[in-house]
C-alpha positions, -999 to +999 in steps of 0.1 A: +000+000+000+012+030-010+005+061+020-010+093+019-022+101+053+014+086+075+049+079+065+070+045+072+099+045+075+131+021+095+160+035+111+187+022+138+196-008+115+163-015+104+157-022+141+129+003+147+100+011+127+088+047+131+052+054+117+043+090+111+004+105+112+007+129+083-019+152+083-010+180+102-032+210+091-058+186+100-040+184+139-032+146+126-075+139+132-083+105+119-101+100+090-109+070+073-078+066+050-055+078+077-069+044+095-068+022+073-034+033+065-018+030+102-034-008+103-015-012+074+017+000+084+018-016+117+008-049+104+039-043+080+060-031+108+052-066+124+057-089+100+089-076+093+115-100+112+142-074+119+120-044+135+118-049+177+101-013+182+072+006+164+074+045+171+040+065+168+040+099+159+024+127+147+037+153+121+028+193+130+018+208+162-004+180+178+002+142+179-036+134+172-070+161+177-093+130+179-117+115+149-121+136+120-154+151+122-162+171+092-131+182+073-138+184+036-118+152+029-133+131+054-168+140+043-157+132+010-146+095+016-176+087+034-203+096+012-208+073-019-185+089-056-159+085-071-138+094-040-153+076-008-134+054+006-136+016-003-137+008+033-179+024+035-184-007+011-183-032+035-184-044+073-216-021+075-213+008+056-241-002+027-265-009+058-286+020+060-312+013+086-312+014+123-279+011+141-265-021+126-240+005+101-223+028+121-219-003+153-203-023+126-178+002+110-172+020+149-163-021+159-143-025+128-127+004+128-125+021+158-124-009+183-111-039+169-082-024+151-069-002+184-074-036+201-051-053+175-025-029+174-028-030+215-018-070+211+009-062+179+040-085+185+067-056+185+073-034+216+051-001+207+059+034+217+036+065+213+057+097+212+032+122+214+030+161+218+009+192+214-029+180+216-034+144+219-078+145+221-104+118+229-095+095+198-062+107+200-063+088+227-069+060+220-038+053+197-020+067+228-034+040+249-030+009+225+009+016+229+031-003+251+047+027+264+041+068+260+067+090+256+056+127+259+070+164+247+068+188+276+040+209+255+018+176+260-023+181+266-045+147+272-078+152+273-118+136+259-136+158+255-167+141+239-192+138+267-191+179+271-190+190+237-207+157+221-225+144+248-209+110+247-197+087+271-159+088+258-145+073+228-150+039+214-119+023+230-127+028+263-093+022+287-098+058+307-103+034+348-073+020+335-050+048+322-067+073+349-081+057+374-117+054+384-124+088+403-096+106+381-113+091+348-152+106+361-137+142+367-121+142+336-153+131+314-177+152+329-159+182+329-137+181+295-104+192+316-069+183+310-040+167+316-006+177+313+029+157+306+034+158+343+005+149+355+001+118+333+038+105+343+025+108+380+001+082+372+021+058+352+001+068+319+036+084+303+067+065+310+092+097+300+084+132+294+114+151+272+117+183+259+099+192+226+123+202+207+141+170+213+114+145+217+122+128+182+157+119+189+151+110+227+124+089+218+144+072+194+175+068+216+147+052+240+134+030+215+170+018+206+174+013+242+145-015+242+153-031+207+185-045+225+163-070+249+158-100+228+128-105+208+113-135+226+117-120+262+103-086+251+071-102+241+066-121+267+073-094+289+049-078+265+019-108+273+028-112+306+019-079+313-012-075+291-025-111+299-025-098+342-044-068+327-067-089+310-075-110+338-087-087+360-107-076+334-102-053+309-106-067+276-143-073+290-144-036+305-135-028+269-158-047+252-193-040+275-178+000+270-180-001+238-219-016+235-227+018+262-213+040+232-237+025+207-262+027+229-255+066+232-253+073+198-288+054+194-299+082+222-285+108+203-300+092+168-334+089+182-336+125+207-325+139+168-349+122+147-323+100+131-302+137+118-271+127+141-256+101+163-240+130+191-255+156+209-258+189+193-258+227+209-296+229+205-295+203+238-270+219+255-238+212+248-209+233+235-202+234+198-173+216+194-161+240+167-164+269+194-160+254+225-143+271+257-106+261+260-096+232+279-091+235+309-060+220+333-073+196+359-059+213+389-069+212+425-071+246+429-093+253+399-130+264+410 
């Protein structure tokens, strides 16, 4: 496949695989071809005996401002014409009635693939900076390990300015904490590099200006541990998640955000699947900045 939305490329001996989000006057959002793209290049990345670490990036300011919602590209590859996206074709998209279309496609392409690249069989590091926003998240989170510029912000803000209960791969108990992950949903706030290496979610935080080269220095660091232990270092760790439960948490989450977009679709008379200003919510194209979760904010 030949990439229009990321970059590929291998460096440190072909030991490290470095994928790059390439939309960055988009803030790196994720449309459908973006998607489709990044499955592509980390299945590459792992089938490809001589990488031991995948880097995730983003080019421009932000590592990732969330799903795309309604740049003139990503309108254009859903809706059917010469340009949508062959990917609306199938797994759902031709299904026009009730919910069964967008469940199928958000599962297919919003859940199953995060949860894939979650279980890839390289080491995976996220070096994120700048805004990394609800779906942004999420390709934070499916990462073995965050590495984070000093400019970082974390934050979902979809249940204040969508009225949804956070984004389809739903690992904020996990990455936050319970109490932590509540505050932060109902109010929209933030997160910044240091307050999300105080709770394990980043493993480093470097300088901007140098996160590139630290992260990769990092990444070399961990392709030296041999393949086989650093997987099952990898599964040993995941597999203790799992048991107590969050492959489950993750999959009952995601049938609580169809059933709020089914709200949404039927409070709206089938028009949308979120929540709109009219009941209550900020526009997401004008909403308030985001603010820093802080104990001494009011």
């Amino acid at each position: 496949m030949s990439y229009d939305h990321i970059e590929f490329e291998t460096l440190a001996e072909g030991r490290v695989a470095r994928i790059t989000l390439n939309r960055p006057k988009a803030r790196n959002a994720q449309n459908r071809g973006m998607l489709v793209e990044l499955d592509d290049a980390f299945s590459r990345a792992e089938a490809d005996d001589a990488v031991r670490v995948v880097i995730l990036r983003g080019a421009g300011r932000s590592f990732s401002a969330g799903h795309d919602m309604g740049s003139e590209e990503s309108l254009r590859e859903r809706e059917p014409g010469p340009d949508q996206h062959p990917s609306f074709s199938g797994h759902g998209g031709t299904l026009g009635v009730g919910a069964e279309n967008r469940t199928r496609q958000e599962w297919h392409y919003y859940f199953a693939n995060t949860r894939r690249w979650r279980n890839l069989r390289k080491i995976t590091i996220a070096q994120v900076h700048g805004n990394v926003l609800s779906a942004g998240l999420m390709l934070a989170w499916c990462c073995d390990l965050i590495v984070a510029g000093d400019d970082v912000v974390f934050a979902d803000v979809v249940a204040t300015r969508l009225g949804m209960c956070g984004v389809e791969y739903f690992a904020h108990p996990w990455e936050f904490g319970p109490r932590k992950a509540k505050e932060l949903l109902l109010t929209g706030d933030s997160l910044d590099a240091d307050d999300a290496h105080a709770l394990g979610m980043v493993s480093k935080v470097f300088p901007t200006a140098e996160l590139s080269e630290r992260t990769l220095e990092f990444a070399t660091r961990i392709a030296r541990v041999p393949t086989m232990a650093a997987l099952l270092v990898k599964e040993s760790v995941n597999q203790a998640q799992d048991a107590m439960g969050f492959s489950t948490a993750l999959d009952g989450a995601f049938t609580l955000h169809q059933l709020n977009h089914a709200h949404w679709s039927e409070v709206t008379g089938g028009k949308m699947y979120v929540g709109t200003p009219e009941y209550g919510l900020d526009d997401w194209r004008d909403a308030p900045a985001i603010q820093r979760a802080r104990r001494d904010v009011p």
